[in-house]
C-alpha positions as CSV (number, residue, x, y, z in Angstrom):
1,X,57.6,-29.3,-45.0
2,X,56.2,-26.4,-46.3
3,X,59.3,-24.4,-46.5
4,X,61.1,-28.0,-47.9
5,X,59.3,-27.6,-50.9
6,X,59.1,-23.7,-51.7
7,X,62.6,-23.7,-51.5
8,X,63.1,-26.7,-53.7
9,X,60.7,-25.2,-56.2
10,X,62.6,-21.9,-55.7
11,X,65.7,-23.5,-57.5
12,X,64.2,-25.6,-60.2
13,X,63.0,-21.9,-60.7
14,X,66.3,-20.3,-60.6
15,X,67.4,-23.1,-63.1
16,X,64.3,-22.8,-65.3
17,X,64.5,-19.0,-65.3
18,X,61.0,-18.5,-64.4
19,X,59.1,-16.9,-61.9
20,X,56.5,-18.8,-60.2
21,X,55.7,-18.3,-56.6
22,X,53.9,-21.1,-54.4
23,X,51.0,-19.8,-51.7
24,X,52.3,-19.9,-47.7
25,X,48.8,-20.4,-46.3
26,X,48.9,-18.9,-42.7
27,X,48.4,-20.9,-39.5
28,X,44.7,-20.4,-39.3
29,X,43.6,-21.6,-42.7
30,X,46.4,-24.6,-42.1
31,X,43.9,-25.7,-39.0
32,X,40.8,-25.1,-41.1
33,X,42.3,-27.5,-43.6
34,X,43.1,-30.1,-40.9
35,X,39.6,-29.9,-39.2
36,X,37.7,-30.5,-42.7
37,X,40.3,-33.2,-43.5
38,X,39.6,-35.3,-40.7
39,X,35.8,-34.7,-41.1
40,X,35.4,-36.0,-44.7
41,X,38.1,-38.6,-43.6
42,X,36.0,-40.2,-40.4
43,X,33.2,-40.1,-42.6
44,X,34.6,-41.9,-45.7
45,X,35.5,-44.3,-43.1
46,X,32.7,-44.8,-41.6
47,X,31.0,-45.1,-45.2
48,X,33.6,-47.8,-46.2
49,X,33.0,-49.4,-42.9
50,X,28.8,-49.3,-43.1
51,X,29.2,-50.5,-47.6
52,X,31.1,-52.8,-49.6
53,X,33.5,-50.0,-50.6
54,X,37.0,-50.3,-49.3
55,X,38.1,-48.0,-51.3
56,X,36.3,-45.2,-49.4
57,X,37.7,-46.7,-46.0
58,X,41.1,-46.1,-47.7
59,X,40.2,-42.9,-48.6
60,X,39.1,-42.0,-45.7
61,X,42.3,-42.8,-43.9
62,X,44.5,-41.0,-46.4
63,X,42.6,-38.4,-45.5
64,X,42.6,-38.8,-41.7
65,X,46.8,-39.1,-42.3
66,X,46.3,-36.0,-44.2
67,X,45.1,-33.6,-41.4
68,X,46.8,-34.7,-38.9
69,X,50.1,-33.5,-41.1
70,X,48.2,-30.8,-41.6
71,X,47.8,-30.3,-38.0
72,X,51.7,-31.0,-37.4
73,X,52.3,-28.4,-40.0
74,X,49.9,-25.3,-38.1
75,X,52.1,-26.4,-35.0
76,X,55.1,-25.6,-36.8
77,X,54.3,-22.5,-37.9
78,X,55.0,-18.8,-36.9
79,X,52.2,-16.7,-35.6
80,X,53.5,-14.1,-38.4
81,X,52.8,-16.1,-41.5
C-alpha cells in the first residue's frame, strides 16, 4: 500500500512539476508503529467500554484496524528497506 501511494504521489508530482518525496519507514519502525497502535487502541476500548464515551470505543477500534494494517504492511516488506 505503501508503494500504491508513493507512486501515485510520484505522478501528481511529475504533473505538478515539483519535487516532494514521501518517507519509506523501514520494517522495524513499521512494527513499532503497529505495537503502540494496538496499545492505545485496547486501551481506548477498554476506556469506552468502562465510561459513557463511545466515541473512545470507536477510537479505539480504528486504531486496533490501524495496526493490524500496519502489521500486514511490516509483513510485506523487504528486509532491505
Amino acid at each position: 500500500m505503501i508503494k500504491e501511494v508513493n507512486r501515485a504521489c510520484e505522478k501528481l508530482n511529475d504533473t505538478l512539476g515539483i519535487s516532494v518525496e514521501l518517507p519509506n519507514p523501514k520494517k522495524k519502525a513499521l512494527k513499532t508503529a503497529a505495537v503502540c497502535n494496538l496499545v492505545v487502541g485496547a486501551g481506548l476500548v477498554a476506556a469506552g467500554i468502562l465510561f459513557p464515551s463511545k466515541s473512545c470505543a470507536l477510537l479505539g477500534g480504528i486504531s486496533v484496524i490501524s495496526s493490524a494494517v500496519l502489521k500486514k504492511e511490516s509483513k510485506n516488506k523487504t528486509h532491505e528497506s
